[in-house]
C-alpha angles and dihedrals in degrees: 000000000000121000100250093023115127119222136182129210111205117195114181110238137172100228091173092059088049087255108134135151116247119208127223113199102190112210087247095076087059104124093008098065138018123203108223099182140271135262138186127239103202115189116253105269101016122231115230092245097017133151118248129179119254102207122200113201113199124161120208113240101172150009116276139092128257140165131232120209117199117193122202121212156086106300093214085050092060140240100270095071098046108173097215127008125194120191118196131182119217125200120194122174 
């Protein structure tokens, strides 16, 4: 990926149902990555119990390599028992 160049990550997720994706920036992105937000991209008209997009949004600001680690799971049930996690390594130059 290009110094400068946005990209999103989208995990599906069921927010109505408390499963959302955390994000883990580790400190070595700092200055290879940015993390811009995040947004939802809910299906017209939304299902009860329905899968939407949670979309990450980062821009690479300079070479390097990180990874990104997305846990899956019920905020109030902890981090330690995620039911799903996604790593993803990111290369930027």
């Amino acid at each position: 990926m290009a110094v400068g160049a946005p990209f999103d990550i989208a995990l599906p997720a069921v927010p109505t149902a408390g499963f959302k994706w955390q994000l883990s920036i580790p400190p070595q992105a700092e200055g290879v990555i940015n993390y811009m937000g995040m947004a939802w991209e809910t299906p017209t008209p939304p299902a009860p119990g329905g899968t939407s997009l949670q979309r990450f949004r980062f821009k690479a600001v300079g070479p390097g390599k990180t990874s990104l680690v997305f846990r899956y799971g019920r905020q109030w049930e902890g981090s330690d028992h995620p039911v799903k996690t996604v790593s993803v390594t990111v290369d930027s130059a």
